[in-house]
N, C-alpha and C positions, 0 to 999 in steps of 0.2 A: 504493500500500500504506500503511495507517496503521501511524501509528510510534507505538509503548506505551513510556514509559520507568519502571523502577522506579528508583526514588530513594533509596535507604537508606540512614543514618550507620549502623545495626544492622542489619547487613544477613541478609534470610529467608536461613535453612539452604538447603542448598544440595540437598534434595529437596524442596525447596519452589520453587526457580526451576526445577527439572527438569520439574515437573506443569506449572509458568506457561508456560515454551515446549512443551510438547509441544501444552499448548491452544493459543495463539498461534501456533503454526506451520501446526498444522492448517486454523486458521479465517482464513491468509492473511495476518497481522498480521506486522508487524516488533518484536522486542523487545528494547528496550536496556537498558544497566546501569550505573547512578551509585551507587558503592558505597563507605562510610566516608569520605565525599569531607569535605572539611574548611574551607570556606566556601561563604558564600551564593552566591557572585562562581561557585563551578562549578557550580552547580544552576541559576545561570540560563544559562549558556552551555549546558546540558546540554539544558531545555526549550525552547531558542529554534524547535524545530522541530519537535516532537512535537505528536500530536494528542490524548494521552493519558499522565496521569500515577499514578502506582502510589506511596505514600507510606506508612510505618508513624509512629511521632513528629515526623517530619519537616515542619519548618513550611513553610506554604506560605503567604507572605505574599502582599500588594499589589504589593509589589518583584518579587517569584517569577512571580506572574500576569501580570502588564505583558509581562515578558521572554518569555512561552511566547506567541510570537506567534499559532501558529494551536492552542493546547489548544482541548477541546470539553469536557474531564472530566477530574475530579481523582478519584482516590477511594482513600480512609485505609483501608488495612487495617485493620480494631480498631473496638471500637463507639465508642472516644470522638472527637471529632475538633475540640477546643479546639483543634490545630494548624491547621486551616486557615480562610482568611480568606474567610470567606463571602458579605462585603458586597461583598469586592473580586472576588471570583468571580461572583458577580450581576451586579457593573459589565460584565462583560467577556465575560458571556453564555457563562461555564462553567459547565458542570453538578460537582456536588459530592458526592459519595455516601462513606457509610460502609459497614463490612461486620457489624451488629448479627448477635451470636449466634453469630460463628466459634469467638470465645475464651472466653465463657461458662462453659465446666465447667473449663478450665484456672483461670480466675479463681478460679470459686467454688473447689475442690481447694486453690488457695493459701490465701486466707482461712481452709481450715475448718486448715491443715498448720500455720498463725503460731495458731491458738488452741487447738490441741493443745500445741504448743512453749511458749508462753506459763502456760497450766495445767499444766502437767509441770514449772515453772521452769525452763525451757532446759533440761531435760534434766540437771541439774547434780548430780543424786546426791538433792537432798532429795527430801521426800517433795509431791505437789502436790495437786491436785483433780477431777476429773471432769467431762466435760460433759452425760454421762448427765442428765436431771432439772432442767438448767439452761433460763432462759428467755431464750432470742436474738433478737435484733428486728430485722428487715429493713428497712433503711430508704432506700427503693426497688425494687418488687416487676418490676421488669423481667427480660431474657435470667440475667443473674447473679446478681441475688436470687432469683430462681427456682430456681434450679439450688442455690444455697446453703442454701432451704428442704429441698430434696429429701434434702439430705446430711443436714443439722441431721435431719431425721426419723429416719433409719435409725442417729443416736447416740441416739437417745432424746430428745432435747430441745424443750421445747416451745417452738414456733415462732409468732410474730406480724409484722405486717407493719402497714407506713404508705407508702403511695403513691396520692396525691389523684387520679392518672392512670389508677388500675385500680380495677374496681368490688369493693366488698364480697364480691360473688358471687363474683367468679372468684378471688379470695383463696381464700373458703369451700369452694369446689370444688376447690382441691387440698388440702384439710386444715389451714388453717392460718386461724389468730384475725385479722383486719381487726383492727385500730385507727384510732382517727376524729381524733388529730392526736400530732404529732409528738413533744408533750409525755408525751401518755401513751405515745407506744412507750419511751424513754429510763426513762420512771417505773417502768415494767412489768419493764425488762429487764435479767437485770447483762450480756449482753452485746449489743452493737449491729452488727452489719456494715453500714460504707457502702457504696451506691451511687446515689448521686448524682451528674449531671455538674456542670460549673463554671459558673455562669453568672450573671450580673448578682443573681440570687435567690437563690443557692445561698451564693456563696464566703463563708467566714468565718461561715455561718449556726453551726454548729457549734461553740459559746462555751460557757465553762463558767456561763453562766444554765440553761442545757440541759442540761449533764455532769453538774453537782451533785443533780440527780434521780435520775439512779439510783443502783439498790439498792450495798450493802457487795457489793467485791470485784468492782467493774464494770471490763470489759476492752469498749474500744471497738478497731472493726478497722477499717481502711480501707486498700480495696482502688480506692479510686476517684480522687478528685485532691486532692492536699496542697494546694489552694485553698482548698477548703469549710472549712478546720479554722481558726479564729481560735485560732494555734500560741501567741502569748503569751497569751491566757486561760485555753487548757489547762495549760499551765503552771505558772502561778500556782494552779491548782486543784489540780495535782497537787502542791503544795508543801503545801498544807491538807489533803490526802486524803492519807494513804501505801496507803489500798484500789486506786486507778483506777488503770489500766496502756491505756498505747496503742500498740496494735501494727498497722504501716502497712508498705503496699509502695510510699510513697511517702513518701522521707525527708520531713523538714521543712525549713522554710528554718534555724531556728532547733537543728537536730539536734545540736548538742555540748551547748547547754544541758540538752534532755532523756535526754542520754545521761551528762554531768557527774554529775545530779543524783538522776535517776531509774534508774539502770542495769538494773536487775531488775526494774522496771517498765515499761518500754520494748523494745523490739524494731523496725527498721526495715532493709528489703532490701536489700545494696547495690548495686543496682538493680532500677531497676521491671521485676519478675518475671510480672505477671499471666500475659502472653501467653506465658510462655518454654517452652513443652513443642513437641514435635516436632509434635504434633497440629497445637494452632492454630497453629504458623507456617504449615502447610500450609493448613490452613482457610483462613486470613484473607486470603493471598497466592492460592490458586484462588478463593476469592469474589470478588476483585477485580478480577482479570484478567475471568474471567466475566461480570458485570456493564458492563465495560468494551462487551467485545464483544457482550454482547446488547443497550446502547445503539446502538452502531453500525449493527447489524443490523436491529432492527425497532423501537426508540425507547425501548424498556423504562426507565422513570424509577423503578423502584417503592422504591429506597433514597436518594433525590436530598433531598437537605439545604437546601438552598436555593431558591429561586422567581425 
């Protein structure tokens, strides 16, 4: 019998483990549970003998991969999965898979909730602004910019996008303006939502060379990884600018400075909220199990991250 472990410091609600064994019981699988555990040292005793690993934030190092003597598959709840080590997983002839698209409309739903909150000035009594009319700029037209289009539409506001990975067309096809670089979405838009993942290209792109294009009373959002944000450039911009406001569901490293200095300009979760509704915990935890077993069963690689 193959043995599934879910591994979670946050650990899925608990009608979410309820779906994951009823599918794993059925389809003959053993399912274990490493829950809020509190070092690395039990995550590796925990996979020493599993064939399969279930992970939401949860890093899965070099160290972690070595120790999970017979793993065949890793795979990260959530579309992002800068937690797991993919070189060292390739070493060791594990497959790697994420679950793009569980948590999508829970994401986007945040984003559009922190720039309601934010245009409303927290809600504090004064009077705010509107999103109706306003021009938002997506930057990254993937599962979550997509979904954040769709919203931004039914407020009235005009929507643009920048992602070199999807065609003009299929921008155009769901109603929404293509832009041809980065520069001009920022230029175009007072507000911005990220998503971008983290990666050798990405991190720190995000500098106030960039921020200081857009228009008066620009609120940038980020729903994606407090990597991409070069935190002290923004900073210092928003020390020059008292229009720019950045509201994140991923604090910064640097979070008391822009909270000291920027209070009513700033907004940050405390903690990372993207996935937290009942829905995707379910999604992302039955996509994963799923995908598990339909490896096992007939080779199915269609979410596999690595080569």
């Amino acid at each position: 019998m193959k043995k599934i472990l879910i591994a979670t410091q946050k650990p899925f609600a608990p009608a979410a483990i309820n779906k994951i064994k009823e599918i794993t019981d059925r389809e003959g699988f053993e399912l274990r549970l490493l829950e809020k555990y509190n070092s690395t040292e039990e995550l590796k005793t925990a996979v020493a003998d599993v064939d399969a690993l279930i992970v939401r934030s949860d890093k899965v190092t070099a160290e972690v991969v070595e120790a999970a003597k017979e793993l065949k598959i890793v795979v990260r709840a959530g579309a992002g999965y800068d937690n797991l080590d993919l070189a060292a997983c390739s070493a060791k002839g594990v497959v790697a898979m994420n679950t793009p698209g569980q948590n999508s409309n829970a994401v986007a739903e945040l984003a559009f909730g922190m720039m309601i909150f934010q245009a409303r000035n927290k809600f504090n009594g004064t009077a705010g602004t509107e999103l109706r009319g306003k021009k938002l700029g997506i930057h990254a037209y993937g599962n979550v910019g997509m979904y954040v289009a769709k919203i931004a539409k039914g407020f009235g506001m005009e929507v643009y996008a920048f992602d070199p990975f999807v065609s003009a067309e299929k921008i155009k096809a769901d109603g929404i303006t293509p832009v041809t670089s980065v520069e001009e979405l920022y230029r175009t838009c007072q507000y911005v939502s990220l998503h971008i993942p983290a990666n050798d290209q990405t991190k720190k792109s995000i500098n106030a060379t960039l921020l200081e294009q857009m228009p008066k009373g620009a609120v940038l959002v980020n729903t994606a990884r407090k990597e991409v944000i070069d935190e002290e450039s923004l900073a210092q911009l928003m020390e020059k600018r008292d229009d720019l406001a950045y509201i994140s569901d991923i604090a910064p490293d640097i979070r008391s400075v822009f909270e000291e200095k920027f209070s009513n300009r700033c907004f940050f979760t405390p903690k990372k909220m993207g996935a937290q509704t009942a829905e995707a915990n379910i999604n992302a935890g039955v996509a994963a199990a799923t995908q598990i077993i339909k490896y096992f069963k007939n080779g199915d690689e269609t979410f596999r991250l690595n080569k």
